[in-house]
Wavefront OBJ file of the C-alpha trace (Angstrom):
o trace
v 17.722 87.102 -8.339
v 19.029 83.847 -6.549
v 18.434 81.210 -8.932
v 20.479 78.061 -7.040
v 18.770 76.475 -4.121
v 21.467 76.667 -1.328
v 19.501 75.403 1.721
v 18.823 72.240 3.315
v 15.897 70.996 2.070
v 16.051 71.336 -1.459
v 12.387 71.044 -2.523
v 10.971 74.120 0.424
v 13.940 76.527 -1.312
v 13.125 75.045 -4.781
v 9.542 76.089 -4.506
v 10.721 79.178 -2.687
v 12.766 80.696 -5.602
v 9.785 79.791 -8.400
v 7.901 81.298 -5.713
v 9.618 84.815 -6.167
v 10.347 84.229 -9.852
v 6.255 84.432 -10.430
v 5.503 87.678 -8.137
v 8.680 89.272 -9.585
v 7.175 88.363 -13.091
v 10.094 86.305 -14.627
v 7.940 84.325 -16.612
v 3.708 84.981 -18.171
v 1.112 82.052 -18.946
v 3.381 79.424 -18.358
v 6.404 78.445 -16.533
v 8.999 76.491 -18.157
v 9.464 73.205 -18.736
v 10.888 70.485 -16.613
v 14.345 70.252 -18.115
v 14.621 74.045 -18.662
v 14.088 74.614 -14.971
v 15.826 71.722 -13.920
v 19.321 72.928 -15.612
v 18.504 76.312 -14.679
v 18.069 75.700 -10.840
v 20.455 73.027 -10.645
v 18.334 70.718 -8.925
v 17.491 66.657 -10.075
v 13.672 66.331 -11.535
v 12.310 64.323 -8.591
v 13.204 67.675 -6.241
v 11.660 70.314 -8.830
v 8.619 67.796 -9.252
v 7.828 67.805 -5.578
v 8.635 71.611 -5.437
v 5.996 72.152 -8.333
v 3.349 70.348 -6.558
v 3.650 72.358 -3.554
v 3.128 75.579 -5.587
v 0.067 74.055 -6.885
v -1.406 73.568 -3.779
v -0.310 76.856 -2.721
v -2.602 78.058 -5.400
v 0.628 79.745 -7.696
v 0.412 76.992 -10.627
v -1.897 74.747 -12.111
v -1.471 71.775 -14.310
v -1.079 72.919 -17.848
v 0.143 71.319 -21.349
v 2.320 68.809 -21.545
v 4.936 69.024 -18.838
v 4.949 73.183 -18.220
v 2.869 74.347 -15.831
v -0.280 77.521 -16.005
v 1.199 80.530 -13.439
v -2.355 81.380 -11.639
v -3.378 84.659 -11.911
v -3.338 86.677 -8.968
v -6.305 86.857 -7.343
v -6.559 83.234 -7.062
v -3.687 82.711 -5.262
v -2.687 81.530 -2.001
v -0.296 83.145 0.644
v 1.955 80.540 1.641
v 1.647 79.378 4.858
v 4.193 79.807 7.425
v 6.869 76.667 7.606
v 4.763 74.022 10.201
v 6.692 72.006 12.883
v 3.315 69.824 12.699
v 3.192 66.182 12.144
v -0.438 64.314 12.066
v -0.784 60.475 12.598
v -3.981 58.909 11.157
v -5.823 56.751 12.641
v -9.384 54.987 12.553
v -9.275 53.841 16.194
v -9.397 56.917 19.427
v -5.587 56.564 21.320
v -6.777 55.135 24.202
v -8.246 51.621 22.385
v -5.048 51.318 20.720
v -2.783 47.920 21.588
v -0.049 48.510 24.243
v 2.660 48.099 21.246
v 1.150 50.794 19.217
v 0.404 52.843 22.248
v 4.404 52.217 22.898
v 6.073 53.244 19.457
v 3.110 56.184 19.298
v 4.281 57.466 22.432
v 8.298 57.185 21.356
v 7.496 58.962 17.868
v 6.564 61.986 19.796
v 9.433 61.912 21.654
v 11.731 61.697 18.597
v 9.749 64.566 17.199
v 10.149 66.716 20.127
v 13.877 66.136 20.251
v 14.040 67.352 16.721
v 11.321 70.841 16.894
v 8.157 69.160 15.791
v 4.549 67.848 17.484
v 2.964 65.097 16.683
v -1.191 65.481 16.862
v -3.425 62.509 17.053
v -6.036 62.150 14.496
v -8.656 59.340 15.168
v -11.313 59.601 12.216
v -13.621 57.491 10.963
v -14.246 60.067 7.677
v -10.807 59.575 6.129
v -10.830 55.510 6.631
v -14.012 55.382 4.149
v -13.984 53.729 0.676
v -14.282 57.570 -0.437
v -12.418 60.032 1.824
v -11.608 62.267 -0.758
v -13.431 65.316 0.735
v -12.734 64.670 4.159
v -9.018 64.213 2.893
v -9.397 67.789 1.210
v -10.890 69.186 4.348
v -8.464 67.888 6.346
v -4.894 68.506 5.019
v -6.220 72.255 3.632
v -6.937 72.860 7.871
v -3.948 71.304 9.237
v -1.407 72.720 7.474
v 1.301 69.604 8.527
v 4.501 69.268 7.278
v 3.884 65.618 7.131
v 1.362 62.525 8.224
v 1.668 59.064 9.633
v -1.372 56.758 8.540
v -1.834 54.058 10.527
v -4.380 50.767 9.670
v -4.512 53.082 6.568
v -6.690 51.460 3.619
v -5.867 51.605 -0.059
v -8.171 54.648 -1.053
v -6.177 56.738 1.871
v -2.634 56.042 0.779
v -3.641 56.418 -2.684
v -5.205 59.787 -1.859
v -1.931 60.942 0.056
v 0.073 59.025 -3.122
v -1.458 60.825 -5.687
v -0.786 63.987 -4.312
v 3.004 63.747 -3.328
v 2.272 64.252 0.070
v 5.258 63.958 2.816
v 3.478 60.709 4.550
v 4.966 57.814 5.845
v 2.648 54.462 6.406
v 2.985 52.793 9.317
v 2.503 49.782 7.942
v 2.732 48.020 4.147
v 1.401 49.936 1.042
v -0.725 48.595 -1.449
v -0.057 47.781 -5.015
v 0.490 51.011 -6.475
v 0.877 52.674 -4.009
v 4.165 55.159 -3.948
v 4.592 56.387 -0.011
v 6.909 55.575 2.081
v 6.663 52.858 4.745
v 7.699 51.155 8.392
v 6.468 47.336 8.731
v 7.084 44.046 10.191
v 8.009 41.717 7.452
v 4.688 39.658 7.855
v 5.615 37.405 4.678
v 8.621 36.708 6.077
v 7.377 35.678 9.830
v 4.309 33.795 8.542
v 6.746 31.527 6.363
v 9.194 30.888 9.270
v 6.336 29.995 11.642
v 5.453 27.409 8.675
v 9.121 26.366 8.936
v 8.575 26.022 12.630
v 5.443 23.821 12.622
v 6.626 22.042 10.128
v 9.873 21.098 12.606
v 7.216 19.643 15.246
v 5.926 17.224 12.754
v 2.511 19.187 11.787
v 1.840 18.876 8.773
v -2.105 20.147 8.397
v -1.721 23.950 9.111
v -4.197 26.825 9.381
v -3.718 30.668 9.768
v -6.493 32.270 11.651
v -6.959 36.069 10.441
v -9.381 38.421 10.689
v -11.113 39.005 6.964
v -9.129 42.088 6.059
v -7.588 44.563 2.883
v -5.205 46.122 5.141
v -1.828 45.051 3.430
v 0.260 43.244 6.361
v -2.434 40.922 6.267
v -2.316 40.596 2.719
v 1.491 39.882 3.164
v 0.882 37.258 5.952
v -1.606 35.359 3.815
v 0.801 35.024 0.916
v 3.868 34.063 2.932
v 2.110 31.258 4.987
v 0.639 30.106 1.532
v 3.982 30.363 0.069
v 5.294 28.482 2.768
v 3.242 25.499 2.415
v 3.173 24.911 -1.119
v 6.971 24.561 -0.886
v 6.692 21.508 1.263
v 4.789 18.559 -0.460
v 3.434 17.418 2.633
v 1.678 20.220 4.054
v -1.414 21.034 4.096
v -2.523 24.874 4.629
v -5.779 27.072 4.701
v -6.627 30.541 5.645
v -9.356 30.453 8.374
v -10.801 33.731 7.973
v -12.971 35.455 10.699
v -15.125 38.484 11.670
v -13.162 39.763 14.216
v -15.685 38.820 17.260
v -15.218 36.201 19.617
v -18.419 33.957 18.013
v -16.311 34.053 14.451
v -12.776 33.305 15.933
v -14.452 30.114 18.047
v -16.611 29.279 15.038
v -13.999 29.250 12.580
v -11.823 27.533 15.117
v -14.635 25.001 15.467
v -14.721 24.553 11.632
v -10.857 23.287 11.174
v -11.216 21.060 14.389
v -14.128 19.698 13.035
v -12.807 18.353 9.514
v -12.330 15.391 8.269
v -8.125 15.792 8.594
v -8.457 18.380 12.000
v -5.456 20.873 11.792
v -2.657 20.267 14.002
v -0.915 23.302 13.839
v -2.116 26.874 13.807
v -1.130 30.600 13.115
v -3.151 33.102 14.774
v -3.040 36.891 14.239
v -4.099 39.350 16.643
v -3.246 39.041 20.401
v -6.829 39.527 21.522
v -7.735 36.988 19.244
v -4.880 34.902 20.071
v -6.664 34.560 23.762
v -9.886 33.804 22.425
v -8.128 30.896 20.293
v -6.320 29.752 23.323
v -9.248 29.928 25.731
v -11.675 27.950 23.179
v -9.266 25.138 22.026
v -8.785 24.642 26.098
v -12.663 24.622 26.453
v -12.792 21.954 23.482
v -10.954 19.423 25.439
v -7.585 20.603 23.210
v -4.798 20.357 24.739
v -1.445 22.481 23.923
v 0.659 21.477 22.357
v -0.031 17.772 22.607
v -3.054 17.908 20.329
v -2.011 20.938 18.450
v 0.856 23.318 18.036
v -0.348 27.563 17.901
v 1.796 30.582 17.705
v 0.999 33.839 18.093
v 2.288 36.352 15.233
v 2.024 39.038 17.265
v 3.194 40.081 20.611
v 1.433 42.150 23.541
v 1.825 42.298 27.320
v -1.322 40.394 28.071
v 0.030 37.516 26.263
v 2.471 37.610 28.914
v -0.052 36.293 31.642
v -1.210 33.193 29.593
v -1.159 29.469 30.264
v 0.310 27.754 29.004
v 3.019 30.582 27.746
v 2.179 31.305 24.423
v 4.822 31.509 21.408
v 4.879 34.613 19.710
v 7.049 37.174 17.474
v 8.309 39.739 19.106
v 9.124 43.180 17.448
v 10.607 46.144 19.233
v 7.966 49.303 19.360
v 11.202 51.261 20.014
v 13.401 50.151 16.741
v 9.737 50.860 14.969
v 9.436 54.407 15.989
v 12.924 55.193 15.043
v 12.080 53.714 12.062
v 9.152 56.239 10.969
v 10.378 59.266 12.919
v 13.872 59.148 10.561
v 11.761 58.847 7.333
v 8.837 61.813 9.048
v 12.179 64.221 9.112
v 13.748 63.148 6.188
v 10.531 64.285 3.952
v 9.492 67.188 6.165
v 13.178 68.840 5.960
v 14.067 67.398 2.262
v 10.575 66.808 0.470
v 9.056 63.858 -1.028
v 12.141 62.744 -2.985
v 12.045 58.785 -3.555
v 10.067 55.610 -1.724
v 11.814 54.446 1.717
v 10.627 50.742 2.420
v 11.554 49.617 5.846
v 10.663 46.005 7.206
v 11.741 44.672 10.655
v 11.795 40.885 11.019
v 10.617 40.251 14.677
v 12.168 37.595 17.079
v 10.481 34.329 18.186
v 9.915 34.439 22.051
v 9.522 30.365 22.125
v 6.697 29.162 24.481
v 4.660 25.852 25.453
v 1.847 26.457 23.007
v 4.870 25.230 20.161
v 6.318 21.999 21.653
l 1 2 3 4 5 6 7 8 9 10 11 12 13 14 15 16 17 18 19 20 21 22 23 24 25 26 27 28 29 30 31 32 33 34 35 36 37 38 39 40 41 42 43 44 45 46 47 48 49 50 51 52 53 54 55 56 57 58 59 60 61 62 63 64 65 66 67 68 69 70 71 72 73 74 75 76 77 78 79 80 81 82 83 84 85 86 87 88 89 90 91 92 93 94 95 96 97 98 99 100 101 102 103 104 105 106 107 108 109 110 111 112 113 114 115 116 117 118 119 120 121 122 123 124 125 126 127 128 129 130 131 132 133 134 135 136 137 138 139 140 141 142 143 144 145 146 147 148 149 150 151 152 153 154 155 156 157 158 159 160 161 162 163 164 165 166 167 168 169 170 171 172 173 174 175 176 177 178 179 180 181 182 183 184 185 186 187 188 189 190 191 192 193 194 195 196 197 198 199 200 201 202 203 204 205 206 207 208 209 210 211 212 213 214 215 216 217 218 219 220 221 222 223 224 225 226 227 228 229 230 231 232 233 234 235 236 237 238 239 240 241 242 243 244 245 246 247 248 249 250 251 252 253 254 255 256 257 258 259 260 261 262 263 264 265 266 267 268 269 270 271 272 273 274 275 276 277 278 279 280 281 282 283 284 285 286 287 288 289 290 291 292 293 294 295 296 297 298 299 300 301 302 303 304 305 306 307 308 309 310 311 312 313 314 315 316 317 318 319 320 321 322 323 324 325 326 327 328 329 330 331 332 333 334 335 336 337 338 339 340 341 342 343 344 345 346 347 348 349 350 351 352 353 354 355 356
């Protein structure tokens, strides 16, 4: 019996070989332990690890004592199934609500897929994006049968799920603490902090950053580098203006910082829907950009384009993000969940009249 994995992706022929060791009987009860299959297979711990974890999904092995794995008996066993060329992105929104970006570097991932033998299938579910979608997880990946997932606008519960269980996943997106999965962002921390920088240049000095009230981690990230970002400069002043999302919370809370006792002067809005809703209310306050105040957008999106006056905004290219996530998608679906791939793209400022 083969004992060395020879093939390309190290973990599929990993689990393949343990695979045929247990029907040909090579080991009872137990298999063995890490480091004894490790030197036997020739293979690095991380690889046998992910290989293991398949199996026990498969239904061959369960966890046992200490570090060696319980060989299931027979009957409860699962065939394997055949090798997928499936990829599933996650999403709690349907396609066709998605922003134009996200529409954009969607559209290119499926292309890069294609080009390399795989399909990408749109998931929009509501289920999964719960505080508990541990069932609907279960249901889910046991009826799919993908060789790997995109989440996107994923929460905390759903990347630990997919985490936990050494899933090939990539998050489209930042993870959250804990959280081991691979991931493709824009370096929010890192934009929010230069768009301080930039404020700061046009003599504001009493900042806000508008943001929808929100777990999802680039948000998290754009709170804490605008914060950051202030403190370091004695004479700023910043706040996060938090908001519901509708158009009544982004004017209200809008109406709030214009309304105190030292008005803001320079502002950081997220979201280019709600960057219009900003733009259209300050106008309908009498506010006029930038004179009165400075605002930049951190986000970027065609309608943005047909704004006045032009609004500046970070750019970041959907195309250089879908290469991105389609490289690390093929790298675990052909090679296994081996270690954590954090990408971050800084975007580019598109200057406009909104900054002065």
């Amino acid at each position: 019996m083969e004992l060395i994995p020879k093939r390309a992706s190290l973990v599929a022929q990993t689990a393949a070989i343990i695979r045929d060791g247990i029907k040909a009987g090579l080991w009872k009860g137990y298999l063995p332990g890490e480091m004894a299959l490790c030197e036997r297979m020739q293979v690095s711990r991380v690889t046998l690890r992910s290989a293991l974890d398949q199996l026990q999904r498969e239904g061959w092995c369960r966890a046992g004592q200490g570090r060696r794995r319980e060989i299931v008996p027979t009957p409860d066993r699962v065939a394997p199934a055949a090798p997928s060329d499936l990829v599933v992105l996650l999403s709690p929104l349907p396609l066709d609500t998605l922003p134009a970006s996200a529409m954009f570097w969607v559209d290119a991932l499926r292309n890069h897929l294609a080009a390399s033998g795989y399909r990408l299938d749109f998931q929009a579910s509501h289920a999964v994006y719960s505080h508990h979608p541990e069932r609907a997880l279960e249901s889910l990946v046991h009826k799919s049968h993908a060789a790997g997932w995109v989440l996107y606008l994923s929460t905390a519960p759903l990347q630990q799920w997919f985490s936990d269980r050494g899933l090939p996943c990539v998050v489209s997106g930042s993870c959250h603490r804990g959280v081991q999965l691979s991931s493709v962002d824009i370096d929010y921390a890192a934009t929010c902090s230069h768009a301080v920088g930039l404020l700061a240049g046009r003599g504001r000095s009493r900042l806000a950053l508008i943001m929808p009230r929100s777990e999802q981690a680039g948000n998290l990230d754009s709170e804490r580098g605008f914060m950051e970002a202030v403190e370091r400069t004695s004479r700023l002043q910043g706040q996060i203006a938090h908001h519901d999302g509708s158009v009544a919370g982004i004017c209200t809370a809008i109406d709030r910082l214009l309304r105190a006792s030292t008005p803001v002067d320079g502002i950081l809005v997220a979201k280019p829907a709600h960057v219009v809703t900003s733009v259209s209310h300050l106008l309908r306050r009498g506010v006029v950009l930038p004179r009165d105040l400075s605002l930049i957008s951190r986000d970027d999106d065609l309608l943005l384009e047909h704004l006045v006056p032009v609004v500046a905004r970070y750019h970041a290219d959907p195309a250089a993000f879908a290469r991105k996530i389609s490289r690390l998608v093929l790298d675990l679906v052909r090679n296994g969940v081996t270690r954590r791939h954090e990408a971050r793209l800084m975007p580019t400022l598109i200057r406009g009249e909104t900054l002065g």
